[in-house]
C-alpha positions in Angstrom: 0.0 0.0 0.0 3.0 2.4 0.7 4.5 1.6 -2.5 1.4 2.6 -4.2 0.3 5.5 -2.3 4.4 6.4 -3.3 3.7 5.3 -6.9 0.7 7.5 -6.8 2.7 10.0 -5.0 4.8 9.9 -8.3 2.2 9.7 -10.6 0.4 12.4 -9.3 3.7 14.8 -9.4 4.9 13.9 -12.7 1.0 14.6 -13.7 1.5 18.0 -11.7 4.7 18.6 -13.4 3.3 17.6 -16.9 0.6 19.8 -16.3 2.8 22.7 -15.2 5.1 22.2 -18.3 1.8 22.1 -20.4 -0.1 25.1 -19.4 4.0 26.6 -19.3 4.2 25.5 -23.2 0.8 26.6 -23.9 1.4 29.8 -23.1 4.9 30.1 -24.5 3.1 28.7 -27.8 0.4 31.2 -27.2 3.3 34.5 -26.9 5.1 32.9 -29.7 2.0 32.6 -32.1 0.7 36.5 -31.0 4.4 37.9 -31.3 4.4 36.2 -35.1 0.9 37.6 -35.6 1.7 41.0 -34.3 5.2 41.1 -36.7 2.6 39.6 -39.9 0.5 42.6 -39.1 3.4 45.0 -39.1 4.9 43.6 -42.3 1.8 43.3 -44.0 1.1 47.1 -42.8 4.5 48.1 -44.3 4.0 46.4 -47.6 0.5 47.9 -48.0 1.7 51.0 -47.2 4.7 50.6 -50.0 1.3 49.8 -52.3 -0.3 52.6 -51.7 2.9 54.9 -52.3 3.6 53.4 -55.3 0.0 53.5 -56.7 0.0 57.1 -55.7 2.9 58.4 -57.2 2.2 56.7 -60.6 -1.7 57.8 -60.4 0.3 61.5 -60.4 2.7 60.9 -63.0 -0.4 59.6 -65.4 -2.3 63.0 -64.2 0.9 64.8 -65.9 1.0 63.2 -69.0 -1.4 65.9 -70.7 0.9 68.2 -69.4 4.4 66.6 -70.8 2.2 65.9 -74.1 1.2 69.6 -73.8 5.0 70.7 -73.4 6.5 68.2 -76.3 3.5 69.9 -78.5 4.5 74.0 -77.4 8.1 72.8 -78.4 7.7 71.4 -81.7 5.4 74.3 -82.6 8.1 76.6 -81.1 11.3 74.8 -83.2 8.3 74.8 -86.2 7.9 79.0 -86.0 12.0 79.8 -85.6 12.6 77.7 -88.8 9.6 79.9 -90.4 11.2 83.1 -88.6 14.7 81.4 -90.1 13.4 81.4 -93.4 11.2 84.7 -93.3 15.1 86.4 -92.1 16.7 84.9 -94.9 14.2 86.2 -97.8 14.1 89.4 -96.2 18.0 89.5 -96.1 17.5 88.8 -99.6 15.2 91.1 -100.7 17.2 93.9 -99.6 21.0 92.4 -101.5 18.3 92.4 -104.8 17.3 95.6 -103.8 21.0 96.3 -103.8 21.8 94.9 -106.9 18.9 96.4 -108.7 19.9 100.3 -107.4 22.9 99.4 -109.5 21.1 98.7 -112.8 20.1 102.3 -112.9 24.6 102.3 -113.0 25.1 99.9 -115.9 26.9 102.0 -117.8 29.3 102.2 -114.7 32.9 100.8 -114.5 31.5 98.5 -111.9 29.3 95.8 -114.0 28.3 93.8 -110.6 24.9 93.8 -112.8 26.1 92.3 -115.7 27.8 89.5 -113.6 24.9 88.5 -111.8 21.7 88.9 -112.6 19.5 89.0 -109.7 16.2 86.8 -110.9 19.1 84.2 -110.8 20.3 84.9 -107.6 16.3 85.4 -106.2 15.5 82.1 -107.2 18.5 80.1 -106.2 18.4 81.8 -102.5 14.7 80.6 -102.8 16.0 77.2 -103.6 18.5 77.5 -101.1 16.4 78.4 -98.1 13.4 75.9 -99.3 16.0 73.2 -98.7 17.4 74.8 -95.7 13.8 74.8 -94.1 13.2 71.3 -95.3 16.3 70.5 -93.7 15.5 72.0 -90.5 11.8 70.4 -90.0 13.4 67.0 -91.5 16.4 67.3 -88.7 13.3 68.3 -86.3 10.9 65.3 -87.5 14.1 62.8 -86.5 14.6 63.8 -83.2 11.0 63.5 -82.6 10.7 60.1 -84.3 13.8 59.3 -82.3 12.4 60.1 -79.0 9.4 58.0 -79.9 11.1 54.8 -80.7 13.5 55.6 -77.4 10.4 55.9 -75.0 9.4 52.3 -77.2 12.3 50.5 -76.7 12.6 52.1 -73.1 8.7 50.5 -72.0 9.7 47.3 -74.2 12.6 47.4 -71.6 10.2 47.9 -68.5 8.0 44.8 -69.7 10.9 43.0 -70.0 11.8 43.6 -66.1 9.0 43.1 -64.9 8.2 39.3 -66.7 11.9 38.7 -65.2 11.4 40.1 -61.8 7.4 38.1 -62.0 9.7 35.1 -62.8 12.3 35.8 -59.9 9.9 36.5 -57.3 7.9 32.9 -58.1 11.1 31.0 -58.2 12.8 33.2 -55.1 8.9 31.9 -53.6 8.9 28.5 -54.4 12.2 28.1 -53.2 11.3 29.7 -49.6 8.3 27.4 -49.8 10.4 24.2 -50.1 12.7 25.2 -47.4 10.6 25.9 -45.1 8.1 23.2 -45.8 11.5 20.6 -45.6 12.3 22.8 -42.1 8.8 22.0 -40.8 8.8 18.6 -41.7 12.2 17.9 -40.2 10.8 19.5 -36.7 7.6 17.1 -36.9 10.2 14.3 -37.5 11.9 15.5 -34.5 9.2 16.2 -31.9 7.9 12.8 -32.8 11.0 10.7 -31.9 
């Protein structure tokens, strides 16, 4: 009888003890599982907030785009009138050297004979020919640096796709690969906490 009131002596403290370790685990589990809550919350909270920031800032930048599409308009029609002031200067420079030329006509007769060398319909019509093609020029050199801005903002959004389908790809395998881990870590303690 002594040996089992001792046995239940035993029994009864390593009860009591398994007990006490029990409710000691439960609430350790308990402060671990609300600490791991609390820092999901927190990172969850962070990331959101990153979100929203980002979402923000690009809703703004596509609010500006009438504005950068306003400016890139006001400076083509800007480099468009100083090739037509270009041109409108270079006639009226030459209006006034055939004006020139043709106050020396009334001279013919003179020792000078600047008229008989040129004759100024020539020269009228071959500046005209010259600053048609220098305006040509101009609005063609302007037309290529617009054309080449275009295909540059193309190849520089072909070049954003392209990151992000690589960093989509990344972040799946960099997930995957976290998964597996952690799944092989989990398993492992099971394995362990069962032997």
């Amino acid at each position: 009888m002594v040996i089992y009131l001792s046995d239940l002596y035993i029994y009864m403290s390593t009860k009591e003890n398994t007990t006490k370790f029990n409710k000691d685990n439960n609430n350790y589990n308990e402060r671990t599982t609300n600490t791991l809550n609390q820092q999901q919350e927190a990172i969850n909270k962070t990331l959101d907030n990153t979100l929203n920031n980002v979402k923000r800032t690009t809703d703004e930048a596509t609010r500006e785009i009438p504005q950068y599409s306003q400016r890139i308009a006001e400076y083509q029609e800007q480099t468009i009138q100083t090739i037509r002031d270009i041109a409108s200067d270079c006639i009226e420079a030459q209006k006034q050297v055939i004006g020139s030329f043709q106050s020396q006509q009334v001279d013919r007769n003179s020792s000078n004979g600047v008229w008989d060398l040129y004759n100024p319909q020539k020269i009228a019509e071959n500046y005209a020919v010259l600053v048609n093609n220098f305006t040509s020029y101009l609005l063609n050199t302007s037309n290529l640096i617009n054309n080449a801005l275009a295909s540059n903002m193309r190849v520089y959004n072909t070049a954003l796709e392209q990151t992000r389908d690589n960093l989509k790809a990344f972040t799946k395998t960099n997930t995957n690969f976290i998964q597996t881990v952690s799944g092989n870590s989990q398993k492992r303690d099971v394995d362990t906490n069962n032997n």
